[in-house]
NUFITOR-105028 format. One record per residue (C-alpha): z, y, x; residue in one letter; residue number from 1. Coordinates in Angstrom, 3 decimals. Example, Ala and Ser with C-alpha at 12.3 -4.5 7.8 and 13.67 -1.06 7.14 Angstrom:
R        w        v        u r   k
R    7.800   -4.500   12.300 A   1
R    7.140   -1.060   13.670 S   2
This chain:
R        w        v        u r   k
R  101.408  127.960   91.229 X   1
R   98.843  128.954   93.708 X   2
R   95.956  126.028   93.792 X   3
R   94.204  127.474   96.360 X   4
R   96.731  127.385   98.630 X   5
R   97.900  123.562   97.915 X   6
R   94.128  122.884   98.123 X   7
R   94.243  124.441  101.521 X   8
R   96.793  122.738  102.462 X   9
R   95.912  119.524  101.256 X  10
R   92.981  119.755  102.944 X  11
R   94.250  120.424  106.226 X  12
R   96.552  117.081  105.949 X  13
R   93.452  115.185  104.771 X  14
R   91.295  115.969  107.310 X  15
R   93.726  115.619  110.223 X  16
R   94.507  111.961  108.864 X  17
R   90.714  111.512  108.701 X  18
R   90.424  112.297  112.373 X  19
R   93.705  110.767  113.849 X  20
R   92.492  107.645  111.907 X  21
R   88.943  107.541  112.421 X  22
R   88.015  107.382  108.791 X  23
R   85.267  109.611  108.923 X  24
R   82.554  109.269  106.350 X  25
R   84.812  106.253  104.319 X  26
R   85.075  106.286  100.796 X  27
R   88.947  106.505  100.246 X  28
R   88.952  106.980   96.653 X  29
R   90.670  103.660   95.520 X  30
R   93.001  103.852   98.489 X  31
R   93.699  107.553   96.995 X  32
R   94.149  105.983   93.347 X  33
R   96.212  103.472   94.313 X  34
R   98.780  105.533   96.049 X  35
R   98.357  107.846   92.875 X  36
R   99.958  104.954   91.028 X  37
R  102.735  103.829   93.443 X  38
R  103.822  107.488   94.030 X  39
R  104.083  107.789   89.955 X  40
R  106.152  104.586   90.224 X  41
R  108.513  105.624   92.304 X  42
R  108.942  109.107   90.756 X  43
R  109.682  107.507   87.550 X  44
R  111.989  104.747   89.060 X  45
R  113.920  107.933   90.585 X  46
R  114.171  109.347   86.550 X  47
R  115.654  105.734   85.870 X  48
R  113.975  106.924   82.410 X  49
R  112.909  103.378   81.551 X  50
R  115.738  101.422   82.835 X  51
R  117.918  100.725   79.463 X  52
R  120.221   98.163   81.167 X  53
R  121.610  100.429   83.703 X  54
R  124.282  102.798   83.057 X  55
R  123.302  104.902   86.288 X  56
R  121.886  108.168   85.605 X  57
R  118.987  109.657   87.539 X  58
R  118.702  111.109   90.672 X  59
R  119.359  113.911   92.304 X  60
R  116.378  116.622   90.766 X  61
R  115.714  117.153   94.539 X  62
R  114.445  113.604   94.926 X  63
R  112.928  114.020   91.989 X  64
R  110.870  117.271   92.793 X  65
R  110.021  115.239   96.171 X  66
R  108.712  112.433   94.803 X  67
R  106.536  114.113   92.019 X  68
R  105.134  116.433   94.763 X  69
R  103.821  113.359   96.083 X  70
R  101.842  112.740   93.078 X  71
R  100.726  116.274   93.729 X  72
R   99.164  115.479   97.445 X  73
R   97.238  112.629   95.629 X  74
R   95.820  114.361   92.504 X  75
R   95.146  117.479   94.778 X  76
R   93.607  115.207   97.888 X  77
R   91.320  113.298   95.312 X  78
R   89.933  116.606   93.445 X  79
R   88.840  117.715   97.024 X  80
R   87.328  114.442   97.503 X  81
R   85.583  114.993   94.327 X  82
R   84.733  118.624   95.071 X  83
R   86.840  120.303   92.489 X  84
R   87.569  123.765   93.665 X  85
R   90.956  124.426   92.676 X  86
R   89.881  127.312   90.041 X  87
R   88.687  124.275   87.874 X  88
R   91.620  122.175   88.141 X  89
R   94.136  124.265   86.450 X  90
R   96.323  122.686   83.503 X  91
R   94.474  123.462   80.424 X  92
R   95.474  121.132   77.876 X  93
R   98.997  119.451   76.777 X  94
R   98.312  115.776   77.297 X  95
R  102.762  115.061   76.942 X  96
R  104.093  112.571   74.968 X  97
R  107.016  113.550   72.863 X  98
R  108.962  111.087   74.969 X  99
R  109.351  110.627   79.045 X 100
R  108.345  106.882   78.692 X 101
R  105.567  107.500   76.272 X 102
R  103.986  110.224   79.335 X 103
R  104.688  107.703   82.268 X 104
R  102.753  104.909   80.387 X 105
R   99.645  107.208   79.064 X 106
R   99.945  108.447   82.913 X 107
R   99.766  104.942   84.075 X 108
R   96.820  104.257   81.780 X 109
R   94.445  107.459   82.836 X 110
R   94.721  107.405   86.642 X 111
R   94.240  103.163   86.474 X 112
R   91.106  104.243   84.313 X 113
R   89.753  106.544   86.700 X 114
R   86.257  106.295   87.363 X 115
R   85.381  104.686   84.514 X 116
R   83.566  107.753   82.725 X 117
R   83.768  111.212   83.722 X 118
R   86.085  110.599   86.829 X 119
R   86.416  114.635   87.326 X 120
R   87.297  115.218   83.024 X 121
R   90.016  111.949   83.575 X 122
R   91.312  113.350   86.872 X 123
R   91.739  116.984   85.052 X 124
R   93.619  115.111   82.363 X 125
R   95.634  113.177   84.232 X 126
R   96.842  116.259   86.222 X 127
R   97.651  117.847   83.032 X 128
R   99.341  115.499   81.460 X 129
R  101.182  115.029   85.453 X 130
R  102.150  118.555   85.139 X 131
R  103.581  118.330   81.694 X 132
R  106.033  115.331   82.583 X 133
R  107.207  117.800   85.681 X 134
R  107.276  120.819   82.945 X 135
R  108.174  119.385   79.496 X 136
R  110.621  116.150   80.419 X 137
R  112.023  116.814   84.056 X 138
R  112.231  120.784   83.733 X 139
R  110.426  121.982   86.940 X 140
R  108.591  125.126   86.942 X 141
R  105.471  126.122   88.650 X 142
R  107.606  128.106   91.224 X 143
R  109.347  124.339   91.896 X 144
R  106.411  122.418   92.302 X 145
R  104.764  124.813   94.709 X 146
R  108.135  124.931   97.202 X 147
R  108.364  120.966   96.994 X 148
R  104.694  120.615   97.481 X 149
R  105.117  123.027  100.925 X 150
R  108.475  121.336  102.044 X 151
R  107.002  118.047  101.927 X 152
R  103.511  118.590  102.897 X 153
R  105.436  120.221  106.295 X 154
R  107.278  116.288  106.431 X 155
R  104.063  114.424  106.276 X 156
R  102.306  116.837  108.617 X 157
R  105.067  115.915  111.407 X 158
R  104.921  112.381  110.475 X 159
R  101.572  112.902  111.246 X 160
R  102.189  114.248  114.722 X 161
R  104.801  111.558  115.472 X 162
R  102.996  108.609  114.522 X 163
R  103.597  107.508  111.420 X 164
């Protein structure tokens, strides 16, 4: 996966919502944490991976790429706000769980946490271990997660445009 060019990308988005919005010089870091959080929600309601009373299996893998490359425009839009150059936010160490839930939970528990101590070693982390859930338990590659991450960052860039 190219960095550079999500961070590019990223980038672009963020600073065009900046402008449209007029949130120029506003710290949006909680905002950015916060939708961290809901976007992990909803990627792992889509897995269903926690819901034992349900006999309905998980969704389609292509709304499950979408959603988790919405956990990507958050982890990547808050390392730019932090001024981590992509070079030093590549996946370095395996922070998976042996088990989906397990990952989801300890993923839950580092991005709430954020801030706390070294917010740019916890962000790292929590990308890592992000990346490992798409890698290890949901079976995306690199290749995957780069195409999702352009296919929907092209959606929210028109929603942009028409108002959203």
């Amino acid at each position: 996966m190219n960095l550079t060019r999500l961070f590019k990308a990223q980038k672009f988005l963020d600073d065009g919502i900046i402008e449209k919005h007029s949130l120029h010089g506003q710290d949006l870091t909680s905002n950015k944490i916060l939708a961290l959080l809901v976007e992990i929600g909803e990627l792992a309601n889509e897995t269903r991976c926690f819901k034992h009373w349900s006999l309905k299996g998980p969704s389609e893998d292509s709304v499950i790429l979408e959603e988790f490359v919405d956990g990507v425009h958050f982890f990547i839009s808050l390392a730019i706000n932090l001024g981590i150059s992509p070079e030093n936010f590549i996946v370095t160490e395996d922070y998976t769980k042996e088990d989906i839930n397990s990952s989801f939970l300890e993923l839950y528990r580092m991005v709430s946490n954020l801030g706390q101590m070294d917010i740019e070693a916890e962000l790292h982390a929590a990308f890592s271990l992000f990346i490992g859930i798409a890698e290890i338990h949901l079976g995306f590659t690199w290749n995957d997660i780069e195409q999702g991450y352009f296919k929907k960052n092209a959606i929210n860039l028109k929603r942009q445009e028409e108002g959203y």
